[in-house]
DRENDO-736020 format. One record per residue (C-alpha): residue in one letter; x, y, z. Coordinates in steps of 0.5 Angstrom, whole numbers, plus 500, padded with zeros to 3 digits. Layout:
N
AXYZ
...
This chain:
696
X364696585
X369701588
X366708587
X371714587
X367719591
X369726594
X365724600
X371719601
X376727604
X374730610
X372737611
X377742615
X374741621
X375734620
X368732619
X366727613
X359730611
X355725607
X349726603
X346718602
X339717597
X336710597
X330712592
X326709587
X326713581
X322709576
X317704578
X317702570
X309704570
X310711565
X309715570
X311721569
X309725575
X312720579
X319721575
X318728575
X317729582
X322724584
X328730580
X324736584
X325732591
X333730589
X333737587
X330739593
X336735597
X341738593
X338745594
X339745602
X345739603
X350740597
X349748596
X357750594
X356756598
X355752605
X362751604
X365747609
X359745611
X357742604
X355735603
X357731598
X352726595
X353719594
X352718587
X344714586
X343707583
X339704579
X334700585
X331695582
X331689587
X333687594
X339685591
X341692588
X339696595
X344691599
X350691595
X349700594
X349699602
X355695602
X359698597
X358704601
X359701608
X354705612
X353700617
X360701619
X360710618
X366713623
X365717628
X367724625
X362722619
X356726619
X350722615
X344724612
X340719610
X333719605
X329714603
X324714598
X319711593
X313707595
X311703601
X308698604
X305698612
X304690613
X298687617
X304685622
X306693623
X313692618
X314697613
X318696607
X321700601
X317698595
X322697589
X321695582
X322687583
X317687589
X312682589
X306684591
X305677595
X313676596
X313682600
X317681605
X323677601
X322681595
X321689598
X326692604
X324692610
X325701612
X328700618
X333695617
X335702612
X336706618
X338701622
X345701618
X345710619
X343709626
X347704628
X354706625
X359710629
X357716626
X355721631
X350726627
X345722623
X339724620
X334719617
X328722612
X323717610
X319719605
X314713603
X307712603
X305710611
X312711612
X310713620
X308706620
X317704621
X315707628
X312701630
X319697628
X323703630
X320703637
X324695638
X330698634
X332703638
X331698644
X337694642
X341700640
X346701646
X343708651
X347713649
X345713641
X338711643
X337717647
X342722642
X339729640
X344728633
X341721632
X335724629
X329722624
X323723621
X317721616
X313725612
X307722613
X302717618
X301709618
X294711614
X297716609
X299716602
X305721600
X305725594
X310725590
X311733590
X309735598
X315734602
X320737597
X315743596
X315743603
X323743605
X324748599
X318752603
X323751610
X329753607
X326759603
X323761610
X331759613
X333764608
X328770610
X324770615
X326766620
X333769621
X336764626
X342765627
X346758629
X351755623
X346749624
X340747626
X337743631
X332737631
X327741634
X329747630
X328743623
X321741625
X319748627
X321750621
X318744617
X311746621
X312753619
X312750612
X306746612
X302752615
X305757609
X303751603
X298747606
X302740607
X302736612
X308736618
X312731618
X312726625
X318725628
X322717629
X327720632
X331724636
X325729638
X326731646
X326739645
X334739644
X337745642
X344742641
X346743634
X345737629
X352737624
X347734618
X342740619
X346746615
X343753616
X342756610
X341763612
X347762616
X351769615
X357770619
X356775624
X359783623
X362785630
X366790630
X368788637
X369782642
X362779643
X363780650
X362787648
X358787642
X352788646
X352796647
X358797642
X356802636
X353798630
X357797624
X352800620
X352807625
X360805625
X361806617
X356812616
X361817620
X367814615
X367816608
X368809603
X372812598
X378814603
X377810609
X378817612
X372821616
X368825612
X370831610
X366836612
X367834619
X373830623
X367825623
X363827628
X362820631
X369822633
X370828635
X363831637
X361831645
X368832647
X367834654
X363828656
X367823652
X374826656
X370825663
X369818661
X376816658
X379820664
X375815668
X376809664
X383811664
X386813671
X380811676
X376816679
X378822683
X379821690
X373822694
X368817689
X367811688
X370807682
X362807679
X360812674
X353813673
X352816666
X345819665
X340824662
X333825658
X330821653
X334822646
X339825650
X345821647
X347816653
X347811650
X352813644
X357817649
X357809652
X357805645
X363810643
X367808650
X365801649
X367800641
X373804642
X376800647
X376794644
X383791641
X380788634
X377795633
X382799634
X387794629
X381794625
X384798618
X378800616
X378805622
X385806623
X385813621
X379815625
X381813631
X387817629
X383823628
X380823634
X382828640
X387823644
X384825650
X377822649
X379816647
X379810652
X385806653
X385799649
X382794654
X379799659
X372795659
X372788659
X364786659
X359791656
X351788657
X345792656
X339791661
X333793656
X327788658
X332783662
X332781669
X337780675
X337774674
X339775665
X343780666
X347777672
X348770667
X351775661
X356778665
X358771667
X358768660
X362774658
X367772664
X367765661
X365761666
X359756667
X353757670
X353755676
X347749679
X344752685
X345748692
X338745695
X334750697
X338756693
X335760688
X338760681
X340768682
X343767688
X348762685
X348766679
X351772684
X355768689
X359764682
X360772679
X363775686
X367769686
X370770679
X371777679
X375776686
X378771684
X380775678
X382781683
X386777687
X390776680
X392783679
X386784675
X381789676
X374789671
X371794668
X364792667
X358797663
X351796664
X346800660
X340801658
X338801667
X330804666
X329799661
X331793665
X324788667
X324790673
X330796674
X328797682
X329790683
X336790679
X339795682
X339792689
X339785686
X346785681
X348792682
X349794689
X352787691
X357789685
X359796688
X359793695
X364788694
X371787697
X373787690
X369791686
X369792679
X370799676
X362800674
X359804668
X351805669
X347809663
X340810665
X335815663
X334820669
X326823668
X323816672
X319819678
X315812679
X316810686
X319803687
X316797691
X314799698
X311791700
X316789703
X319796705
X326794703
X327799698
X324807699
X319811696
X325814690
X326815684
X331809679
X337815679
X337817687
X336809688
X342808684
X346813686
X345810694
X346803691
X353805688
X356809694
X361806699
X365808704
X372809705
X376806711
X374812715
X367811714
X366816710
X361817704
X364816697
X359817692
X360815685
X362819680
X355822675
X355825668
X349828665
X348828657
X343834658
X346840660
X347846657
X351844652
X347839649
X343844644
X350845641
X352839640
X346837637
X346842632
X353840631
X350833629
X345835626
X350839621
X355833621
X348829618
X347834613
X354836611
X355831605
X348831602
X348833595
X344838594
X348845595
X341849595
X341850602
X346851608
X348846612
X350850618
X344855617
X338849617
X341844623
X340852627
X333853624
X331846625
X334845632
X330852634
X324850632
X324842634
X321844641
X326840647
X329838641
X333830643
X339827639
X333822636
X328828633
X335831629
X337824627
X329823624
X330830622
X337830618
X335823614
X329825611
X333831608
X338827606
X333822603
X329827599
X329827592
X330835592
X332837599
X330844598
X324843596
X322839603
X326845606
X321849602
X315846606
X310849610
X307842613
X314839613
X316845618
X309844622
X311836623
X318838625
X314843630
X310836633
X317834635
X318826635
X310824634
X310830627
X317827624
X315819625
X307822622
X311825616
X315819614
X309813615
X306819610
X312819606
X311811604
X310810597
X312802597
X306798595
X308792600
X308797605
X302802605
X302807611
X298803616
X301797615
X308800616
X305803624
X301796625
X308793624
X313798628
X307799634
X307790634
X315791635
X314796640
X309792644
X315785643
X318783650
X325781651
X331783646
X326784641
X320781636
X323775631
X320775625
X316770622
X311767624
X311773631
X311779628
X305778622
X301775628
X302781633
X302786627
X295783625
X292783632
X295791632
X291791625
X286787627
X285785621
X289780617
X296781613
X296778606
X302778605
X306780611
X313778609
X313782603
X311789608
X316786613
X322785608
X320793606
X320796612
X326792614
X330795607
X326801606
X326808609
X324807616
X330801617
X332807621
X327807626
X329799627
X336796631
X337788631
X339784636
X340776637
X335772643
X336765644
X339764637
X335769632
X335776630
X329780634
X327787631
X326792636
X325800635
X331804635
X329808641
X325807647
X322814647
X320811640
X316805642
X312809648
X310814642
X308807638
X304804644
X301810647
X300815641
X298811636
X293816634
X297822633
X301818628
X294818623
X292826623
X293827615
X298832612
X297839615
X293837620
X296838627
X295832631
């Protein structure tokens, strides 16, 4: 029989993905449960494996035969010609039906015709099914045994894989699994329901990242999946030795492609595209139209200080190192991130941010391609911040020789790429931001930062960090003084010229006298296109920024979105208590917005337990499920009955603002907007509970 099948084309990539069933579906015993069960297990396939949305990474199934008999399973193999699958074929193989487990230690695929004292001339031995997949040529091959006893193929399997050459024996992309252990009956419907359970987790909670997933991935998810339902994990046959290396036959469902307005070398401290929109109006593509989009125009002078230095270089007398710095909300950070995501050529040809760009003072704006790497330091070693300004550079990490630490090989490949680059006529821009909230920011300065300042070819350096530290650096070993983080970067950052001169780099301060001017001047922008015409948005940006007290960009941010939130601004502009939690500062408007929640997924001291878990997360930030409901309800010290439901509230709702994103070894991770945030969430929790008109 010659079956006309899609499976036949290759994808574009090249890639022919099949989705191969050998099942029973009818064992002829008016079994309706078991029929029944069989549908919602193909459905469950369909589902993950053959979803038009997956577009090329669609399977298509080869249509499922009639198995009555040994004969039929051999001929369905044949026509298919599995065992002879090429290389570029990407297989998922699922077998399913009733099993047999031998005393011998054989299992076999029950079917219709199967005589009980005939078992192993009328039944199919499984792992001569998966022998055919997994020794193809194919190189992605996932096998799913879903039989009763069905990790009683283990036993034959540990023999095959003895006989397959090394290479395919010991491939991460060869990979199996069965549902159930050698003493285990299945039932019918526990592993659909528990793949459906994976792939809405894929879809919500779990937020990888990846177009595919790994073995080790899909297990972890399956895992997840048997705490949430109740079901057993499945066992691994094949392919589990902890590789992260993505599988071609494991599609991510909740795959969505990135939205990065600049290169991703520079996407770590580039403004975020949310933030990006908000200063352009949809309708015309235009800034908005009270204001030329503040984003663009506000701060000038320091935003020209900086794109003079991007520009020409420092003036004479400097080092090419410019430390950015100021208080805590004091806009560093967006000074930085609107350098960064102006200079990168792909924004810049963007169309829909064409026209701002051309609205803005000439003068401010960087020159396309004057930062070449842009990497931020927060909760990041020496060691992972030198390891990104490689990976942005392209190059490989290197092995350390025997004997030599992996930062001391990650520096020397560093300093050899960027003088090799020198020596090509290019010299590399480099901003690392984020420096006091770095893992270990007085060890990073002598560790990455001087060696990068100090060399014979060094690299044009854009430093943010905050200036308030006063904390005294390590004095163990006496190598590094008694000072604080800026004058220790300031040290770090100057050179000598030729005539042994001292060369200082060059400082810029986002907390002058100015910047309660630039703040209200925000703060207007904020409120310029509320729609409510009750108020004045000039008048009420100058009465909040004289009543907020040490008022930071932060609090105006908080401040603006709560009015712009409100059913009837006016009214909340009307309020006594409002007016006295503005007066609180950062503790009074966050009380004011947890206060404000009205969403029944997402009580008060539910949303509080869940941002103090992600204020408390190391690294990038805290991944959704299973972390962050377990951190919220070690916070809470209570459980969460339906924390997926509260975490995609406060993901959506009102307080989104208060939360940025990032990605962390290939999931998205929730972290608070604002350091300042997050030490309020750790260290004053207690403040945020005081009841509506009580100051706390």
């Amino acid at each position: 029989m010659d079956l006309a099948r899609e499976a036949d084309s290759p994808a574009a990539d090249g890639i022919r993905r099949r989705l191969v069933t050998i099942a029973v579906q009818d064992y002829g015993d008016d079994d309706p449960t078991f029929t029944d069960g069989m549908k919602e297990q193909f459905q469950a396939l369909d589902t993950w494996w053959c979803d038009p949305a997956l577009g090329e990474r669609r399977f298509t199934p080869e249509p499922v035969p009639d198995l009555q008999s040994r004969r039929d399973v051999a001929a369905f193999l044949d026509d298919i010609d599995l065992q002879e699958a090429p290389a570029d074929d990407a297989v998922v193989l699922f077998i399913s039906g009733h099993g047999h487990a031998s005393p011998g230690g054989s299992h076999y695929l029950l079917l219709p015709e199967s005589e009980p004292t005939r078992i192993a001339g009328t039944a199919y031995r499984t792992t001569d099914l998966i022998a055919a997949a997994i020794d193809s040529h194919a190189k992605h091959v996932l096998v799913i045994v879903n039989t009763c006893y069905a990790d009683g193929t283990a036993i034959n399997l540990a023999q095959l894989r003895s006989d397959l050459n090394a290479q395919r024996a010991n491939s991460p992309t060869i990979a199996g699994l069965a549902t159930t252990d050698i003493r285990t009956t299945i039932g019918v419907r526990a592993f659909s329901r528990l793949l459906t359970q994976a792939h809405q987790q894929l879809r919500t909670s779990a937020e990888l990242t990846t177009r595919y997933l790994s073995f080790t991935e899909f297990l972890e998810q399956l895992n997840d999946a048997a705490a949430a339902t109740g079901h057993t994990a499945p066992l691994s046959l094949l392919g589990s030795d902890g590789s992260r290396i993505p599988h071609l036959c494991l599609p991510n469902p909740g795959y969505q492609p990135p939205k990065l307005l600049v290169a991703p070398q520079r996407s770590q401290v580039a403004t975020s595209e949310a933030d990006m929109r908000y200063w352009i109006s949809r309708a015309s593509g235009r800034p908005n139209r009270s204001d030329p989009g503040w984003y663009f125009s506000g701060r000038k002078p320091l935003t020209r200080a900086l794109a003079d230095f991007l520009r020409e270089g420092p003036p004479q007398g400097h080092s090419p190192s410019m430390i950015i710095t100021g208080t805590a909300g004091s806009g560093k950070s967006a000074i930085i991130a609107r350098a960064v995501t102006l200079s990168d050529s792909g924004f810049r040809a963007n169309p829909d941010f064409t026209q701002a760009v051309e609205d803005s003072p000439t003068e401010t704006v960087p020159p396309v391609g004057s930062i070449d790497i842009a990497v931020l330091a927060r909760q990041r070693t020496a060691e992972d911040v030198t390891a990104a300004l490689l990976d942005a550079l392209g190059c490989p990490p290197p092995a350390p020789d025997p004997g030599q630490d992996r930062l001391t090989a990650l520096r020397g490949s560093l300093l050899t790429a960027l003088h090799d680059l020198a020596d090509a006529g290019r010299t590399i821009t480099i901003v690392i931001d984020g420096l006091d909230e770095a893992d270990a920011p007085y060890l990073l300065v002598p560790q990455i930062i001087a060696p990068l300042a100090q060399a014979t070819t060094a690299p044009k350096l854009v430093i943010g960090v905050r200036s308030h530290l006063t904390d005294a650096a390590p004095t163990a070993d006496h190598s590094v003084p008694d000072t604080a983080l800026l004058d220790h970067l300031r040290r770090a950052l100057t050179t000598r010229d030729p005539a042994g001169a001292e060369l200082p780099p060059l400082e810029l301060r986002t907390d002058g006298p100015d910047t309660v001017h630039d703040i209200q001047s925000y703060l207007q922008a904020l409120l310029d296109d509320v729609p409510d015409h009750s108020f004045d948005p000039a008048t009420t940006a100058r009465r909040i920024t004289a009543h907020i007290p040490a008022i930071s960009f932060l609090d105006a941010r908080l401040a603006g979105n709560q009015i712009r939130e409100a059913d009837h601004p006016h009214d909340l502009l009307d309020d006594p208590y409002w007016w006295d939690s503005l007066g609180q500062g950062l503790v009074g408007l966050l009380g004011q917005d947890l206060r404000s929640l009205n969403t029944p997924a997402l009580p008060p001291a539910t949303a509080l337990g869940l941002l103090r878990a992600a204020a408390f997360a190391q690294g990038a930030g805290i991944p959704w499920g299973p972390i962050w409901p377990a951190m919220a309800e070690a916070v809470l010290d209570r459980p969460l009955p339906d924390a997926d439901a509260a975490i995609d509230a406060l993901r959506t709702g009102r307080l989104v603002g208060y939360l940025a994103q990032d990605t962390e070894d290939g999931r998205i991770v929730h972290r608070l907007a604002h350091e300042r945030l997050a030490e309020v969430l750790r260290d004053e929790p207690h403040r945020l509970h005081a009841p509506r008109g009580r100051k706390p």
